[in-house]
GUMILUM-834697 format. One line per 2 residues: for each residue x, z negated, y of C-alpha. Coordinates in nm, 4 decimals, decimal comma, padded with zeros to 6 digits. Each point is the difference from the previous one (the first is absolute). Layout:
X Z Y; ...;
! end
This chain:
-00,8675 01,3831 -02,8157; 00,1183 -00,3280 -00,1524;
-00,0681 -00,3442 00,2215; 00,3154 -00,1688 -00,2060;
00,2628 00,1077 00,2833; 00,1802 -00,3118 00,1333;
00,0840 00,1862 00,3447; -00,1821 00,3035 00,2231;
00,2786 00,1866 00,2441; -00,1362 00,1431 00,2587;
00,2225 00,3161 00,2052; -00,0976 00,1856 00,2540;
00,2093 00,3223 00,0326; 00,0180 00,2060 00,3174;
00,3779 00,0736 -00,0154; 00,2530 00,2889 -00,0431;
00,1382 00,1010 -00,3149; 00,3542 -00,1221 00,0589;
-00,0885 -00,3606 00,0422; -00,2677 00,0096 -00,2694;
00,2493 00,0677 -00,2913; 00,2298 -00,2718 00,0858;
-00,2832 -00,2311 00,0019; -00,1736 00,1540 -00,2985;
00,3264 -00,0867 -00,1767; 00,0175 -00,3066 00,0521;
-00,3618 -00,0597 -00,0940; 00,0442 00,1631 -00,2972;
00,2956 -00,2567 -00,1676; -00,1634 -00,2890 00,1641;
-00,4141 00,0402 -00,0608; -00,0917 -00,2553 -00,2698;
-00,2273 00,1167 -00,2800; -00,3172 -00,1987 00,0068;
-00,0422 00,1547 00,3442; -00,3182 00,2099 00,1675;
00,1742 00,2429 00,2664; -00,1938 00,1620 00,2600;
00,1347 00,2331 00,1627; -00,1418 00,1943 00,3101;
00,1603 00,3059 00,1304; -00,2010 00,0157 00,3304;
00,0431 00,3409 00,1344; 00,3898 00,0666 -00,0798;
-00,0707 00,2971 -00,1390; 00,0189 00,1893 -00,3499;
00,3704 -00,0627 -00,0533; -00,0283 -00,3727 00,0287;
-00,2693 00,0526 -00,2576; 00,1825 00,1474 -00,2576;
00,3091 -00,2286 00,0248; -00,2508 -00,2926 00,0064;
-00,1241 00,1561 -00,3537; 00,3410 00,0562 -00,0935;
00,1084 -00,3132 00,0187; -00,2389 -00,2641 -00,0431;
-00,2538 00,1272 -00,2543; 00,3103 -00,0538 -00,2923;
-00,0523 -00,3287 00,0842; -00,3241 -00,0154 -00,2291;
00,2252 00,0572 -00,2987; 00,1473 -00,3788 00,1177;
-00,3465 -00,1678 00,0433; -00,0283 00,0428 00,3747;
-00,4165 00,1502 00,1002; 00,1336 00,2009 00,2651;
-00,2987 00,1851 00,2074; 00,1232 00,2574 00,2983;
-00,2849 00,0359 00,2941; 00,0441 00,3185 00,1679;
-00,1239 00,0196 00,3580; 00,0017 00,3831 00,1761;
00,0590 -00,1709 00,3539; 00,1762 -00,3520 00,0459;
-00,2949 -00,2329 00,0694; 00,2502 -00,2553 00,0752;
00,1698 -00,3466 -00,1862; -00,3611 -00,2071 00,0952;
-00,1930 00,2455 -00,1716; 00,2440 00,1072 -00,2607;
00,0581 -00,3587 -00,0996; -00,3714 -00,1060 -00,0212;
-00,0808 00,2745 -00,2045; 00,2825 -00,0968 -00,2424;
-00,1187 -00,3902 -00,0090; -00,3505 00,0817 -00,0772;
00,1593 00,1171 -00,3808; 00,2381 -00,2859 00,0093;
00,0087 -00,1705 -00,2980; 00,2615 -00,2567 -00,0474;
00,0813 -00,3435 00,0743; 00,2482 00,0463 00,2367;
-00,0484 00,2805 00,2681; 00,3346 00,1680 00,1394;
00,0465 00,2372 00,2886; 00,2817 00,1951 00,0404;
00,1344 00,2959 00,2314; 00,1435 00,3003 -00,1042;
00,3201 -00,0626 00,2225; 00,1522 -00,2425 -00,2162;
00,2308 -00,0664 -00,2407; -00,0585 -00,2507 -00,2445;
00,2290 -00,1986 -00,1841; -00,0636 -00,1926 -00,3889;
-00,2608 -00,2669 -00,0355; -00,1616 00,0013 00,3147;
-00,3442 00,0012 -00,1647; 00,0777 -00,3141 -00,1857;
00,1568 -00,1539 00,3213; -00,2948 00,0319 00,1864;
-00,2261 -00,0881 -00,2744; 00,1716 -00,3554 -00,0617;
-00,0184 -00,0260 00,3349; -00,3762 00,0464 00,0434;
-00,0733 -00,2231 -00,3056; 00,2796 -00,2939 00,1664;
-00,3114 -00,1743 00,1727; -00,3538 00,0014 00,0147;
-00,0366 00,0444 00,4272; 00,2744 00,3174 -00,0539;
-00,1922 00,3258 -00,0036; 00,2451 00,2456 00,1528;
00,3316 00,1095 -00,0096; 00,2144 00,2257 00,1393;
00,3799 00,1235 -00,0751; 00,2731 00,0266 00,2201;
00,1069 00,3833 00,1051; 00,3516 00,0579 00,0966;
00,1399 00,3386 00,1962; 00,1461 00,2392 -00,3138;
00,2416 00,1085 00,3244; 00,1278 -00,3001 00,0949;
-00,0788 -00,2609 -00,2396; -00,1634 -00,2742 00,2700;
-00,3585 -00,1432 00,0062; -00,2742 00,2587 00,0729;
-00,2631 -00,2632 -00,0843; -00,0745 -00,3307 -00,1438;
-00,2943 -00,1173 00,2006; -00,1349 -00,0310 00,3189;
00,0331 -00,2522 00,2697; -00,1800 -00,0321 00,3292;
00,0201 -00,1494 00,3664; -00,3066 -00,0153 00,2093;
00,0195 00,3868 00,0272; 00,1574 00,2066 -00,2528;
00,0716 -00,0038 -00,3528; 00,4042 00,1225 -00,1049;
00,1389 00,0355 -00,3646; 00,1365 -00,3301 -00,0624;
00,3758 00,0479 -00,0379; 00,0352 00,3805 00,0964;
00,3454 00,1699 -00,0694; 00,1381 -00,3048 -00,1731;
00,2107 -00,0782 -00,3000; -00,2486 -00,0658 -00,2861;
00,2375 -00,2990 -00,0747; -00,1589 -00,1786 00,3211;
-00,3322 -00,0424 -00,2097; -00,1237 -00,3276 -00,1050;
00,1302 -00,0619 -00,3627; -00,3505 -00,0531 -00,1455;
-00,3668 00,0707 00,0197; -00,1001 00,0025 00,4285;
-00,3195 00,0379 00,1515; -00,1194 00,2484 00,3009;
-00,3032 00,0761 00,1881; 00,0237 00,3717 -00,0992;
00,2131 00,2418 -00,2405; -00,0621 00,3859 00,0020;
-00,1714 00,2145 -00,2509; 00,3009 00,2275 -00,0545;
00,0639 -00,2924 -00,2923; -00,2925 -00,2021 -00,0328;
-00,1402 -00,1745 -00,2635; -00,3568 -00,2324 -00,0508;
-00,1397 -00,1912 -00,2525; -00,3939 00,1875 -00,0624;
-00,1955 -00,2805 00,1066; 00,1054 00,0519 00,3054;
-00,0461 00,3566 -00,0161; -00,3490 -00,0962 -00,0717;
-00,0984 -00,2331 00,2537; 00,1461 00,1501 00,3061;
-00,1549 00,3188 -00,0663; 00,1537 00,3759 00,1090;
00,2440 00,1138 00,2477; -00,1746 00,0553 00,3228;
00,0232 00,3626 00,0530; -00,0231 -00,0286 00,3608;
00,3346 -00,0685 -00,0320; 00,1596 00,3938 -00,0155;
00,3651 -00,0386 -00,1810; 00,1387 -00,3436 00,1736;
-00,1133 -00,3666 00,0123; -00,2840 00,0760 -00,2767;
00,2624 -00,1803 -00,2180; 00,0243 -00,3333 00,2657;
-00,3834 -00,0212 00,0636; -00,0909 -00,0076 -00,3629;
00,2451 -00,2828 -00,0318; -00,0893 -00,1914 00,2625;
-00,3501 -00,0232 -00,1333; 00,1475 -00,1149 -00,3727;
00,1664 -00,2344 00,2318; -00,3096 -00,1382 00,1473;
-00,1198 -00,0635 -00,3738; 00,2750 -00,2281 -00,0367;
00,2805 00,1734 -00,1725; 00,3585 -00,0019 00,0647;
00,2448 00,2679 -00,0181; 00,3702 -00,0355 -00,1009;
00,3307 00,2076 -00,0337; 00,2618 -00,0223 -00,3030;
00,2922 00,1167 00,1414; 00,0726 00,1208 -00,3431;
-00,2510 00,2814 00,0299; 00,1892 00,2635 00,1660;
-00,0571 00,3555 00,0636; 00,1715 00,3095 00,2477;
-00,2223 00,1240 00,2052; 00,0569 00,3435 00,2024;
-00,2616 -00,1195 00,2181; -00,1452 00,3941 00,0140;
-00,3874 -00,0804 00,1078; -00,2260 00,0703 -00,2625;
-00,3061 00,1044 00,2073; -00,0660 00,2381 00,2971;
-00,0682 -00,0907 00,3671; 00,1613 -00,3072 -00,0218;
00,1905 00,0029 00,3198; -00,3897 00,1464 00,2189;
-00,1263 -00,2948 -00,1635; 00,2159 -00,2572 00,0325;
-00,1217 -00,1779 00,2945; -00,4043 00,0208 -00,0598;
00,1474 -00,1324 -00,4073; 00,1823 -00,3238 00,1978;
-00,2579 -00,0304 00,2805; -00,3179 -00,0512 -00,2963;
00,2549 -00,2485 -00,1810; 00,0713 -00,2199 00,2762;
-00,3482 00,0133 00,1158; -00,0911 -00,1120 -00,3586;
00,2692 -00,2733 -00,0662; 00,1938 -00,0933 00,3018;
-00,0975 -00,3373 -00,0040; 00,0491 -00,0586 -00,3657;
00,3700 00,0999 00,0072; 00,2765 -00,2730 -00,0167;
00,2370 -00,0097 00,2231; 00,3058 -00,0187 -00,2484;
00,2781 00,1934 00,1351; 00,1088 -00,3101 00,2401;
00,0251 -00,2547 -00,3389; 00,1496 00,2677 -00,2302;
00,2412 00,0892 00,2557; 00,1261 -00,3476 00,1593;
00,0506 -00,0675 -00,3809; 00,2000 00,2351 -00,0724;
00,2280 -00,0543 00,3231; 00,0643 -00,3339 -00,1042;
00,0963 00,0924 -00,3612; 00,2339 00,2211 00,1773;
00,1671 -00,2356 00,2076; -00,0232 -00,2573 -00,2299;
-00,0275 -00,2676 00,2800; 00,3067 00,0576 00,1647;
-00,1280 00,0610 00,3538; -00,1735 -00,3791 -00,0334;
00,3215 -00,0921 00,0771; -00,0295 00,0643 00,3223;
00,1716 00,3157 00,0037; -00,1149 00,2260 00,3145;
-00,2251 00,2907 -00,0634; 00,0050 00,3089 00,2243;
-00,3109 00,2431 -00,0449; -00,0026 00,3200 00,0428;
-00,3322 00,2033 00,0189; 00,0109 00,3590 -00,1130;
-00,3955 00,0306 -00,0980; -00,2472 00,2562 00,1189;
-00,2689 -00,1963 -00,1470; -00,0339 -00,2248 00,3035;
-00,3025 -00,2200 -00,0967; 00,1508 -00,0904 -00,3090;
00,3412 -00,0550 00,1517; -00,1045 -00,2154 00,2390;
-00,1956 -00,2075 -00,2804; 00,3047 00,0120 -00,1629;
00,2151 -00,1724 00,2792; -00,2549 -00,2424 00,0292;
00,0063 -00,1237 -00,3391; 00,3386 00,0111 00,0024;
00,0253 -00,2248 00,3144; -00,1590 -00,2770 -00,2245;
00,2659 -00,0019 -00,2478; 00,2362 -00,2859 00,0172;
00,2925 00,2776 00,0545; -00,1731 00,2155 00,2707;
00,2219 00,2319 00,1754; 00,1873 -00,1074 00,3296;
-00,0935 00,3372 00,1679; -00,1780 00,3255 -00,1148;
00,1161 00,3459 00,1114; -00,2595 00,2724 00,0451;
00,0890 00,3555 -00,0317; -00,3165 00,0750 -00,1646;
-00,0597 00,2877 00,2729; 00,2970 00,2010 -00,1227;
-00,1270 00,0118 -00,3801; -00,2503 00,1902 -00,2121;
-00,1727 -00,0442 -00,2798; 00,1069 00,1907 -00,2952;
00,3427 00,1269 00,1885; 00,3195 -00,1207 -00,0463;
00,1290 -00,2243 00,2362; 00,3649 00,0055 00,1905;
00,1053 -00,3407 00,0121; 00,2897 00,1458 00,1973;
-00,2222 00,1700 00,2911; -00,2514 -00,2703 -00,0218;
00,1624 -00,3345 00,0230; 00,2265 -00,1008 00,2522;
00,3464 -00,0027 -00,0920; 00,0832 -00,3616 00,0249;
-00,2489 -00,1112 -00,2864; 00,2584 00,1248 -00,2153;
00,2023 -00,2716 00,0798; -00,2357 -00,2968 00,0264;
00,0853 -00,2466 -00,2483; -00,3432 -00,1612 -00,0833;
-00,1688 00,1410 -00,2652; -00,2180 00,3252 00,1134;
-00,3838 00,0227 -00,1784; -00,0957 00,3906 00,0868;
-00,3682 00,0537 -00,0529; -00,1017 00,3982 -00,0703;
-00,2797 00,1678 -00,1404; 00,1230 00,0655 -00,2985;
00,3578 -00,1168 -00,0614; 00,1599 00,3565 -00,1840;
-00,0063 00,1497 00,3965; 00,2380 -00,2473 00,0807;
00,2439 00,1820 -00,3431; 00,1869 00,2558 00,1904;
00,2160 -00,2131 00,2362; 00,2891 -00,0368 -00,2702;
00,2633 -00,0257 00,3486; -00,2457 -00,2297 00,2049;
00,0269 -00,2592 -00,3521; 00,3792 00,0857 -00,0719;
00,0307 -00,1243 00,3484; -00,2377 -00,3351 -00,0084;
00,1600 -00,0742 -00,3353; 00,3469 -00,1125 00,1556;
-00,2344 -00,3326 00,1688; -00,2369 00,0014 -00,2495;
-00,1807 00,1682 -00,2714; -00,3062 -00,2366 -00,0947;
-00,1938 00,1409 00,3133; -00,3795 00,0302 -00,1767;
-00,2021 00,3403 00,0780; -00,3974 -00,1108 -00,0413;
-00,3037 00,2620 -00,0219; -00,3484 -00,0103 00,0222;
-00,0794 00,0673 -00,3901; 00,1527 -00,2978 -00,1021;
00,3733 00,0965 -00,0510; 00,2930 -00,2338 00,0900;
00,3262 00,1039 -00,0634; 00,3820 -00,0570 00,1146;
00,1684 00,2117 00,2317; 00,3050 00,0101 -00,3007;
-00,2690 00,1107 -00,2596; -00,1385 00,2809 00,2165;
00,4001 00,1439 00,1563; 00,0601 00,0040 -00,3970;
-00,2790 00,2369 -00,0433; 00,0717 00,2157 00,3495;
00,2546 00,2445 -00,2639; -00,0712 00,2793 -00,0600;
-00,2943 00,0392 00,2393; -00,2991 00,2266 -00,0207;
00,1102 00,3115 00,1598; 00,0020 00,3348 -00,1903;
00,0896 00,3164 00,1197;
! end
């Protein structure tokens, strides 16, 4: 096998045929030639196999050292992965799912930005919903006690314009420069199919090097796990990370956030405008960290309204049920904080109605989002509902 490759992908393949061909696809018209692609199909089966072959071994014809490692039984990604790296050969080390679809030039993208400074080792691209066309992922941001995709259902058009850095980007588009690959070592396998991919860059980040984002980089993901027993081992997967790195997480949701709010209101409650709150979060311990910053700010609200008891996370909440019916009315500017702001979306009559006083209210969640009240009854149409 030649050593002359300028990248190694790395793709770990437990998946079902349907969404495997759509990725393969795109792949296929994207995959640069001077490229080593390992592929491991751990324990999908013989059909998998065959379209694997079918597909990816023309790619010789183009340049591309494609090698498929077959596993009987899915060892899981950990295991897949290292096996994979220990034949890595290029410069720049990629890891991709096989849930994705990829769009042109995203090796290049990722490459430039790798080679953009000497402290950047990792980078990551941003994954939008295929269904819906909002923000899946494009980093991670923490609190004191939990970690949320930075930015989670929004429009890819709130991204920064340039280059950004984060703590933490997933492996589902992942790419490192090989030094680092060779200094931090494997993926600890204790790790079985979640947070493998966060631990190993936590210790890269202990070495000193930084990751960023180019918002440019951007890929659908169907967000179909690749891996079994994810869910079973989802908590003992969090518990060993925390354990591990708690205390070297930032805290960066609170500056990210407040950041953003004032780019949104672009200073106009400094005025002195009054600010009503309203708190719709489940997530008390970071709402109430959330009020408290906000009762710093030189526009803090006059009064906060708490009907957190009558929400849930992940639900959709009825402003009409929920609120009293007077807020409608209130003339001073309403801030609504909610988990995540797309369950406040299907209130289109609640907004219709709070648009004849006002429709600059702000809805605020706790991944970072900050958006209008007008921008999000624009969106309410045609809903989600199918029957």
């Amino acid at each position: 096998m030649s050593a002359s490759v300028l990248s190694t992908v790395v793709i770990p393949v437990h998946q079902k045929l349907s969404v495997l061909r759509i990725f393969l696809d795109s792949l296929v018209h994207t995959l640069e030639s001077d490229t080593q692609l390992l592929v491991i199909n751990d324990g999908s089966g013989a059909a998998v196999q065959i379209l694997l072959e079918e597909r990816l071994i023309p790619l010789k014809e183009n340049g591309v050292v494609v090698e498929i490692i077959q596993h009987e039984d899915p060892l899981g990604c950990a295991a897949s992965i290292n096996e994979a790296l220990r034949l890595a050969l290029g410069d720049y080390v990629y890891l991709i799912d096989s849930d994705i679809i990829l769009e042109p030039e995203w090796q290049s993208r990722m490459r430039a930005t790798l080679e953009s400074d000497e402290s950047v080792g990792m980078t990551g691209g941003v994954l939008v919903y295929p269904q819906t066309g909002g923000i899946q992922h494009c980093g991670v941001t923490f609190t004191d006690s939990v970690g949320r995709h930075l930015l989670l259902n929004a429009r890819p058009s709130a991204l920064p314009h340039n280059r950004y850095p984060v703590q933490l980007v997933v492996f589902a588009l992942f790419a490192m420069k090989r030094q680092v690959l060779e200094e931090t070592g494997s993926l600890d396998e204790d790790f079985f199919n979640g947070y493998e991919d966060f631990d190993f860059q936590m210790r890269a980040r202990s070495l000193g090097y930084r990751t960023l984002v180019d918002p440019r980089v951007v890929a659908y993901h169907w967000e179909r796990s690749n891996g079994i027993h994810r869910a079973s081992n989802r908590k003992s997967n969090l518990g060993r990370f925390w354990k591990r790195w708690g205390r070297a997480l930032e805290q960066d949701l609170w500056d990210r956030l407040f950041t953003r709010l004032e780019e949104v209101v672009a200073g106009a409650p400094a005025s002195g405008e009054p600010t009503v709150g309203v708190d719709l979060a489940e997530a008390r311990s970071d709402a109430a960290e959330f009020w408290k910053r906000f009762a710093l700010q030189a526009w803090r609200p006059e009064r906060v309204l708490n009907a957190s008891h009558q929400v849930s996370t992940g639900t959709p909440v009825p402003l009409a049920q929920v609120l009293p019916p007077d807020l409608l009315r209130e003339e001073s500017r309403l801030l609504l904080l909610t988990d995540n702001f797309v369950q406040l979306a299907d209130n289109w009559l609640w907004w219709k109605e709070r648009s004849t006083v006002r429709s600059d209210d702000l809805i605020v969640d706790l991944y970072g989002n900050c958006i209008t009240s007008a921008e999000l009854h624009a969106s309410c149409w045609p809903g989600r509902k199918i029957r």
